[in-house]
Z-matrix of the N, CA and C atoms (Angstrom, degrees):
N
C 1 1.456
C 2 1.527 1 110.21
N 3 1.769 2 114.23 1 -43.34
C 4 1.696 3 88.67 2 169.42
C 5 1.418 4 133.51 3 -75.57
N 6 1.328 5 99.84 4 -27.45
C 7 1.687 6 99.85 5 163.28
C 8 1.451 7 114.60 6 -56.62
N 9 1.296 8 129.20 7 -33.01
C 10 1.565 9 122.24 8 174.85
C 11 1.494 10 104.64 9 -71.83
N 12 1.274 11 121.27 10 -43.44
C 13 1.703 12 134.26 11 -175.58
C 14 2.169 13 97.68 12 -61.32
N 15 1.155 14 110.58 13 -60.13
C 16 1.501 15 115.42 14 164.07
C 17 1.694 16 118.54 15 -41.88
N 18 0.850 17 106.54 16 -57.84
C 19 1.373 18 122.87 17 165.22
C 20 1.716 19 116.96 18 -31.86
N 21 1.332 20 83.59 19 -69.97
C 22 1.759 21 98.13 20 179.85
C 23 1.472 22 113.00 21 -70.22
N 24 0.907 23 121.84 22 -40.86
C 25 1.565 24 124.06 23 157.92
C 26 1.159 25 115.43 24 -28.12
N 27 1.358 26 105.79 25 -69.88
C 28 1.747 27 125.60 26 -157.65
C 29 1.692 28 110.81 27 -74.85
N 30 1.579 29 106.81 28 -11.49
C 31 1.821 30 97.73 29 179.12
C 32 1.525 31 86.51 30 -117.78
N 33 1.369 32 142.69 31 -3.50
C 34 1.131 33 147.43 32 -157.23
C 35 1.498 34 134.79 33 40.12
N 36 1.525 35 104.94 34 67.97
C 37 1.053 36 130.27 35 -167.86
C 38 1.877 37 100.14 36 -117.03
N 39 1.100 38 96.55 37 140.01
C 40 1.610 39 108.26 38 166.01
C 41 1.399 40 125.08 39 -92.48
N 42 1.298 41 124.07 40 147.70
C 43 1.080 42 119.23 41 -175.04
C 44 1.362 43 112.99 42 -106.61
N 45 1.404 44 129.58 43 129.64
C 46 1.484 45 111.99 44 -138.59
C 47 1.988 46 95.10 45 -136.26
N 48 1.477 47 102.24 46 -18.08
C 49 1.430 48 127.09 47 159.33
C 50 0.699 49 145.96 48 -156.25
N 51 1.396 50 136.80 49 175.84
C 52 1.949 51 126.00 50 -169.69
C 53 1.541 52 118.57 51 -127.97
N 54 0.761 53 162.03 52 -135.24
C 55 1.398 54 152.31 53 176.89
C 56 1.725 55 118.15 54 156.45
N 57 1.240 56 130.17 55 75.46
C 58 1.229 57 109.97 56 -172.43
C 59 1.440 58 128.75 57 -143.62
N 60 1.488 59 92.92 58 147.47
C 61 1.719 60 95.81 59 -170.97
C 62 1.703 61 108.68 60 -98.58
N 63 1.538 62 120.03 61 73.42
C 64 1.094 63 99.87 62 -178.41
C 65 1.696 64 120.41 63 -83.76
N 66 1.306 65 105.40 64 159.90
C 67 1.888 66 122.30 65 -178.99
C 68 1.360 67 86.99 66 61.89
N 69 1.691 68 115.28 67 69.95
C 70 1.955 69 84.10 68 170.84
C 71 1.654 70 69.34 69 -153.03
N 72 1.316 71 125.81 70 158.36
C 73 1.450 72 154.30 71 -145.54
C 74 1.224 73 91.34 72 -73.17
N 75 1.519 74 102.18 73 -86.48
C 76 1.647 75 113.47 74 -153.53
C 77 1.412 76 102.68 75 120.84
N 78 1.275 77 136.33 76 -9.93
C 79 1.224 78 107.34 77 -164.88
C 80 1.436 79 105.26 78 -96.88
N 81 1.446 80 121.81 79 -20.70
C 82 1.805 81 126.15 80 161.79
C 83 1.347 82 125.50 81 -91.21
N 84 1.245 83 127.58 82 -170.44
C 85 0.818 84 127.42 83 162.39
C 86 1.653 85 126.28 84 -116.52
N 87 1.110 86 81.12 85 -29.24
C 88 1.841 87 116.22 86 155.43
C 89 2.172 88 104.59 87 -52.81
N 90 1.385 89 103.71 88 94.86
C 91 1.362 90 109.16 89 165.10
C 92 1.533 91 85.83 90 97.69
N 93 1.063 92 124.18 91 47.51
C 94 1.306 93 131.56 92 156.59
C 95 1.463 94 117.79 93 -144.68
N 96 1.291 95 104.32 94 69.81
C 97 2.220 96 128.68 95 179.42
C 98 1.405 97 87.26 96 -38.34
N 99 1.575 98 120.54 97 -59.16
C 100 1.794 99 96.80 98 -152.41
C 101 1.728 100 104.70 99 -85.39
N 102 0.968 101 132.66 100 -11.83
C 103 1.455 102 122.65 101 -177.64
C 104 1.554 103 105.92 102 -72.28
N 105 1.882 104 110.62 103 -41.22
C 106 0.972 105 118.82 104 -164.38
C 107 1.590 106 115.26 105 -49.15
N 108 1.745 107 92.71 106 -40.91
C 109 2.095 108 110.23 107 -150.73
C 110 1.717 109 68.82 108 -75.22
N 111 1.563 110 114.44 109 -38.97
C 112 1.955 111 80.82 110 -154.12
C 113 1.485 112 104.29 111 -82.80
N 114 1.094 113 121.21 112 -5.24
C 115 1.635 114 107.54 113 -177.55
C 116 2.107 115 96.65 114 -79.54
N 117 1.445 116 105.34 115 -34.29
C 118 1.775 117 100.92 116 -170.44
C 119 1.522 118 84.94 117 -79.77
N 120 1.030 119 149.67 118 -31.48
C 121 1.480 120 121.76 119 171.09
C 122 1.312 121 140.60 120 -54.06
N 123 1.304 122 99.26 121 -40.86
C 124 1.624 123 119.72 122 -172.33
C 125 1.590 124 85.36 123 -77.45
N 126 1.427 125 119.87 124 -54.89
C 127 1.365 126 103.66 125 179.37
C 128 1.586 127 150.29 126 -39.85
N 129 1.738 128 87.80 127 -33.67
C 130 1.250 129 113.63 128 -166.37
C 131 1.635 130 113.45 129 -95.74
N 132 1.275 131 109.80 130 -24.70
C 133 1.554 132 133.09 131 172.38
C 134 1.382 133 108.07 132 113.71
N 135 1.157 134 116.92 133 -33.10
C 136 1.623 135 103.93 134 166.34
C 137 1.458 136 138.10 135 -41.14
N 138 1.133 137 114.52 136 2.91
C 139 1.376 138 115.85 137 177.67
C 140 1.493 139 102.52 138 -93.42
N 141 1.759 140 105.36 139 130.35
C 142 1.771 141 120.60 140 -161.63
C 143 1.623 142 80.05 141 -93.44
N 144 0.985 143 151.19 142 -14.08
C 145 1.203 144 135.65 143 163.76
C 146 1.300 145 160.08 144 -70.23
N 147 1.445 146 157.75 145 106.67
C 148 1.864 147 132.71 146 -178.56
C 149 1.530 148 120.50 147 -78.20
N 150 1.353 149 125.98 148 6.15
C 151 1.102 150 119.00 149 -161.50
C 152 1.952 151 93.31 150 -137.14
N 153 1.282 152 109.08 151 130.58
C 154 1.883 153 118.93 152 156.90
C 155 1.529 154 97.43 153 -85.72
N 156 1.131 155 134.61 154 104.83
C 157 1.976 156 114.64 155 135.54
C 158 1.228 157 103.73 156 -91.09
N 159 1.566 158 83.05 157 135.85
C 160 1.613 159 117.45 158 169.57
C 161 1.545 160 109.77 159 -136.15
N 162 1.559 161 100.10 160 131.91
C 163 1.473 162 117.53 161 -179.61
C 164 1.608 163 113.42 162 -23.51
N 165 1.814 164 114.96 163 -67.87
C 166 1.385 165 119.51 164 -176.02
C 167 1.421 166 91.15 165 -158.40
N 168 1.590 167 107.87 166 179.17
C 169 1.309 168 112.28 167 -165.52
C 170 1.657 169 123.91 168 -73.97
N 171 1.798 170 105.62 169 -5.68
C 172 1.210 171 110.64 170 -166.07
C 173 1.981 172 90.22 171 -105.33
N 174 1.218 173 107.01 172 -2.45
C 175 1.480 174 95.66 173 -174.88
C 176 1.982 175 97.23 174 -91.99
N 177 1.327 176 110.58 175 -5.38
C 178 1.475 177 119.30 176 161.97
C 179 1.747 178 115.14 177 -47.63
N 180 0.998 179 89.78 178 -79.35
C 181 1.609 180 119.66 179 151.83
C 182 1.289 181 139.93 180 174.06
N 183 1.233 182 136.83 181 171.39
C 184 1.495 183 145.73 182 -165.81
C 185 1.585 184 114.93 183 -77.79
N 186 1.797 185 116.23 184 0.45
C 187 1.492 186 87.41 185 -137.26
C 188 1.669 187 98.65 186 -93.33
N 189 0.976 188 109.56 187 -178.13
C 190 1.755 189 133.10 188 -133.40
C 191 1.386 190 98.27 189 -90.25
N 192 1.656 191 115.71 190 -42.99
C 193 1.326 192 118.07 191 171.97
C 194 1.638 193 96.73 192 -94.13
N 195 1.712 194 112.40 193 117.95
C 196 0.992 195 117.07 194 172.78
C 197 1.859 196 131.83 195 -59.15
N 198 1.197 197 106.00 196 -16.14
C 199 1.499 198 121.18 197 -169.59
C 200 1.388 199 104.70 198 -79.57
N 201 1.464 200 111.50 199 -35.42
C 202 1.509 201 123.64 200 162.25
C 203 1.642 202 112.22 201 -43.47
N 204 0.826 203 129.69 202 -25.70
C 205 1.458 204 133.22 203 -169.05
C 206 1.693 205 98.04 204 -99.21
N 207 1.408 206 99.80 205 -79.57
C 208 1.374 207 85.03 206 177.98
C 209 1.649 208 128.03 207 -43.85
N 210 1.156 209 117.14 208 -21.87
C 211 1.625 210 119.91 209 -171.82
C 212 1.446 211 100.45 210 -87.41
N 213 1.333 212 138.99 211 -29.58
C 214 1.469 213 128.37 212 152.75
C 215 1.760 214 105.81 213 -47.67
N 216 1.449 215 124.68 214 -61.45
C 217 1.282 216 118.83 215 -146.81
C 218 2.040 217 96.92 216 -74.96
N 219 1.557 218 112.62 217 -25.73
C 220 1.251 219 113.90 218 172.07
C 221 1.865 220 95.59 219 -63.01
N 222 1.146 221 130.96 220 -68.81
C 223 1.389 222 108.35 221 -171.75
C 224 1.378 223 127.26 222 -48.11
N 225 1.168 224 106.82 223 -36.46
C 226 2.024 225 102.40 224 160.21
C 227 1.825 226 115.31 225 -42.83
N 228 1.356 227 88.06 226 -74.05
C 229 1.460 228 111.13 227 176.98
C 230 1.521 229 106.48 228 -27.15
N 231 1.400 230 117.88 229 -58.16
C 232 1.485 231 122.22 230 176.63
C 233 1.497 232 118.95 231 -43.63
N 234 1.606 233 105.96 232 -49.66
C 235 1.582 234 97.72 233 -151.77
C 236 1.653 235 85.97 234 -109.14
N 237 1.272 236 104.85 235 42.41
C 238 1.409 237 112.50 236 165.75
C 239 1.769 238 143.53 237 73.13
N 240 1.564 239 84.23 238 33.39
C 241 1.684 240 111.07 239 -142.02
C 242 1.704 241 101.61 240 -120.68
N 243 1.186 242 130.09 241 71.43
C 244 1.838 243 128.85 242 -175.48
C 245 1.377 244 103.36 243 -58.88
N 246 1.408 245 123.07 244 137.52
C 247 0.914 246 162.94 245 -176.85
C 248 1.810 247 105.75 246 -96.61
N 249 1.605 248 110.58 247 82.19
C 250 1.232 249 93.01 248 167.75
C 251 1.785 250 132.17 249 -111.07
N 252 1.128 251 123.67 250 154.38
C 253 1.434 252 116.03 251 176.34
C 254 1.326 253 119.52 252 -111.99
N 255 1.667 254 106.91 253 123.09
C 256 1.667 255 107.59 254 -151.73
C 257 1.646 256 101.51 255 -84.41
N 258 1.295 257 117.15 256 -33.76
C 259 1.813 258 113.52 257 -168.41
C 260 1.454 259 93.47 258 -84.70
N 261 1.255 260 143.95 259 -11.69
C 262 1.731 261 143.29 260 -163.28
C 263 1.901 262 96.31 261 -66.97
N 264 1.008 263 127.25 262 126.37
C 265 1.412 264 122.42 263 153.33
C 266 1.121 265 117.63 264 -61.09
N 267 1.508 266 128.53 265 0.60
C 268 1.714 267 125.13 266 166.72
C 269 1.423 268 117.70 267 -115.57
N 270 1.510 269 96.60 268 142.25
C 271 1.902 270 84.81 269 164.22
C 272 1.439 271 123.12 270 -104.51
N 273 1.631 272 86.01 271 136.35
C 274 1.613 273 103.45 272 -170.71
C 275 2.161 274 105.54 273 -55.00
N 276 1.473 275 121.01 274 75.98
C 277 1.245 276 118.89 275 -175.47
C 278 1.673 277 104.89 276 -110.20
N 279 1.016 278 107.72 277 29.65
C 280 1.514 279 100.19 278 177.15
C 281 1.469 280 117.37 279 74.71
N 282 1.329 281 122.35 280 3.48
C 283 1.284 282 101.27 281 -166.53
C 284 1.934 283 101.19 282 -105.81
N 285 1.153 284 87.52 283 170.89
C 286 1.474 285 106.70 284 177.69
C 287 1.617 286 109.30 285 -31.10
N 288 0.998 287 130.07 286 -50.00
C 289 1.624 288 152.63 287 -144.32
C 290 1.723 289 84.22 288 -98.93
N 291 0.795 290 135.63 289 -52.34
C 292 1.858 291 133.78 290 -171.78
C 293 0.975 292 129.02 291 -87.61
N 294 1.932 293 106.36 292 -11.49
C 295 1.023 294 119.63 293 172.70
C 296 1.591 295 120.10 294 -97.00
N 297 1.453 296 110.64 295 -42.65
C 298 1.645 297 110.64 296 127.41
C 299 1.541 298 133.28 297 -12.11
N 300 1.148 299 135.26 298 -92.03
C 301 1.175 300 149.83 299 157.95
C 302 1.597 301 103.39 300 -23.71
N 303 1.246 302 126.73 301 -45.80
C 304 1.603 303 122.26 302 -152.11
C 305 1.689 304 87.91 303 -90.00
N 306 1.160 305 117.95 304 -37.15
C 307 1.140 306 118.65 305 -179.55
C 308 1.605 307 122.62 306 -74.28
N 309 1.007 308 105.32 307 -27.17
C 310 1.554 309 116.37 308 166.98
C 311 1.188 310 119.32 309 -71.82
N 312 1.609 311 108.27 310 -45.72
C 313 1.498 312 108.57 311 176.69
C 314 1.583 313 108.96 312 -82.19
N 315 1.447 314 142.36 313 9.79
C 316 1.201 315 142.74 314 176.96
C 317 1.827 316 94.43 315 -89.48
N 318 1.312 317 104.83 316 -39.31
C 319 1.301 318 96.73 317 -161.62
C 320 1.584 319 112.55 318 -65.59
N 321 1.837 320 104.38 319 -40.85
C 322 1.401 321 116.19 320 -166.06
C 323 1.277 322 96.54 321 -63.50
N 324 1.300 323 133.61 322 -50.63
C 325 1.563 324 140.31 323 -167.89
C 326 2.110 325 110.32 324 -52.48
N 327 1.686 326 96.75 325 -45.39
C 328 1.402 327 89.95 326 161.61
C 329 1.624 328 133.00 327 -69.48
N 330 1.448 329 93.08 328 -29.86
C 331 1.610 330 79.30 329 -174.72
C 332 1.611 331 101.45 330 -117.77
N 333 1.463 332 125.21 331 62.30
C 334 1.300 333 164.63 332 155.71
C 335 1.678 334 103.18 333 -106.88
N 336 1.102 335 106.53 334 -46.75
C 337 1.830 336 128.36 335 -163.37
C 338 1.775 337 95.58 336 -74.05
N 339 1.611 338 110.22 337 -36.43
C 340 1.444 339 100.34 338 -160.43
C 341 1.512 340 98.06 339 -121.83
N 342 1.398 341 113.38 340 -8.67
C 343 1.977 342 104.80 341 136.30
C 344 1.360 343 139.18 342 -51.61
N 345 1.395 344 92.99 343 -34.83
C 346 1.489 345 92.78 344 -161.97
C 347 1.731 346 107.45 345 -96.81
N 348 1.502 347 114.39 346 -19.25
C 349 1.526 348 126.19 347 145.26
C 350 1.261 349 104.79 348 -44.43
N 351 1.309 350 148.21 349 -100.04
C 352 0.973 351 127.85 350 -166.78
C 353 1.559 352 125.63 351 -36.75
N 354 0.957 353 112.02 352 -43.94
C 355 1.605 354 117.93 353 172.60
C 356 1.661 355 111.25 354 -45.89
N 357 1.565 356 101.72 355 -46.71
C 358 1.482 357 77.33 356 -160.82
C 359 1.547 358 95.26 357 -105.68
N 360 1.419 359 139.53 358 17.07
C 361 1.300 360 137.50 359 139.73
C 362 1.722 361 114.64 360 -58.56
N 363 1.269 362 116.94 361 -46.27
C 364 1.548 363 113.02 362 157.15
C 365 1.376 364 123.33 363 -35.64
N 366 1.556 365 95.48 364 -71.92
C 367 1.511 366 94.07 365 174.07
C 368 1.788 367 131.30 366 -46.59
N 369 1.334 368 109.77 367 -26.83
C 370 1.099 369 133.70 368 -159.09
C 371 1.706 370 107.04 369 -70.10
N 372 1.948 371 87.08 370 -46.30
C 373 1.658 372 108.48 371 -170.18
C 374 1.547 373 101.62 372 -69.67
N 375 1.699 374 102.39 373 -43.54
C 376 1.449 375 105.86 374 -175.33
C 377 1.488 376 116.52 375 -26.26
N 378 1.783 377 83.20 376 -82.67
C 379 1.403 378 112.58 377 -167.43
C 380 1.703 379 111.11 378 -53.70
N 381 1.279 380 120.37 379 -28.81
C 382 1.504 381 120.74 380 160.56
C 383 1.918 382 116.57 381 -53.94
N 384 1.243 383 120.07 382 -41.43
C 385 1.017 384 135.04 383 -167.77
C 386 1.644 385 105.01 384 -81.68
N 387 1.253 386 128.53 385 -17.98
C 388 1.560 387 148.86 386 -150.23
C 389 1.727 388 78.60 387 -110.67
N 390 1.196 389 115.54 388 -77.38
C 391 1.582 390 138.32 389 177.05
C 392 1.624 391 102.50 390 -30.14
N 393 1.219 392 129.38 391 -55.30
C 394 1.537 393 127.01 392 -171.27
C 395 1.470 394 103.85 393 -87.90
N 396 1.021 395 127.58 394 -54.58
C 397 1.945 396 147.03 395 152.80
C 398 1.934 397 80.33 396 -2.63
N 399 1.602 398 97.19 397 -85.62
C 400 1.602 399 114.42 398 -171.03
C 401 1.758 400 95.59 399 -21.03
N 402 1.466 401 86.42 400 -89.37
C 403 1.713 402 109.04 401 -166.39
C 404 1.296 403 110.63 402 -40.06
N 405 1.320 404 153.43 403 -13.19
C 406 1.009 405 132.38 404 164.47
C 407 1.380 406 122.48 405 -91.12
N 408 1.718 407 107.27 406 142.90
C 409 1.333 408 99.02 407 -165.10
C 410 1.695 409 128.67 408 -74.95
N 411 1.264 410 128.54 409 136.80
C 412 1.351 411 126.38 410 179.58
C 413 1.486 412 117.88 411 -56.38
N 414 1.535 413 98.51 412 144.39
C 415 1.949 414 101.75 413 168.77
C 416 1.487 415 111.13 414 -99.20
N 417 1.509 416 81.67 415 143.07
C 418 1.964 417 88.64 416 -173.98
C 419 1.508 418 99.07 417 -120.88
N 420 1.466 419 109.32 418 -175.59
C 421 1.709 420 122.27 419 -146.27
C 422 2.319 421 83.64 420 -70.22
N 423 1.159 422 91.79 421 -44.47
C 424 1.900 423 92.02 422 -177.41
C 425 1.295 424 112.57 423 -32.34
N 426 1.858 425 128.46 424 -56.05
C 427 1.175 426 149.86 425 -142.82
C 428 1.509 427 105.53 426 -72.19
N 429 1.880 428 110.21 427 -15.19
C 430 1.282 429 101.69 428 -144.65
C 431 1.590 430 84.20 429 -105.03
């Protein structure tokens, strides 16, 4: 939030609302309340705003099919609504070079998203397997 608050400062933009999906993946859109209201706002015309800041391109979202991402930020874009990313060293201006980059960084962010699933399903199995290991009872010199 202060990098978005910095942000808005520094091009002199106000921040006029907030929107947020906190502890929630990214990889749907499904169970994400604040992306949802701001994508049906901007859609709908109620949005008092022209500008999205968003942290970076993966705080957009995670999801797996990358086109999904961009096709939210194209519906902003449509109903007249820029999509900016405040920590990105590029600006999102349409050009060849940002569109590059946005796309690169959509991709890494998904399959960051479906590394780290596996990771922590490992861990998950581990520590289940550690957990039953525990619970069962040991044999001693008597048993034998």
């Amino acid at each position: 939030m202060a990098a978005i608050a910095a942000y808005a400062e520094a091009n002199t933009l106000t921040i006029v609302s907030t929107y947020r999906d906190e502890g929630r993946s990214g990889l749907r859109i499904k169970g994400r309340p604040g992306l949802v209201e701001l994508i049906e706002d901007v859609q709908s015309g109620r949005a008092d705003f022209d500008h999205i800041l968003v942290y970076d391109v993966s705080r957009w979202g995670r999801f797996q099919d990358v086109d999904e991402s961009a096709y939210y930020e194209f519906l902003c874009k449509r109903s007249g609504v820029q999509v900016e990313y405040c920590a990105e060293i590029f600006k999102n201006d349409g050009t060849f070079v940002s569109g590059i980059a946005k796309s690169l960084k959509r991709g890494r962010a998904a399959e960051w998203s479906r590394e780290l699933s596996v990771k922590v399903h490992a861990g998950h199995s581990r520590s289940r397997a550690l957990d039953i290991a525990l619970a069962l009872p040991s044999a001693t010199a008597s048993d034998a």
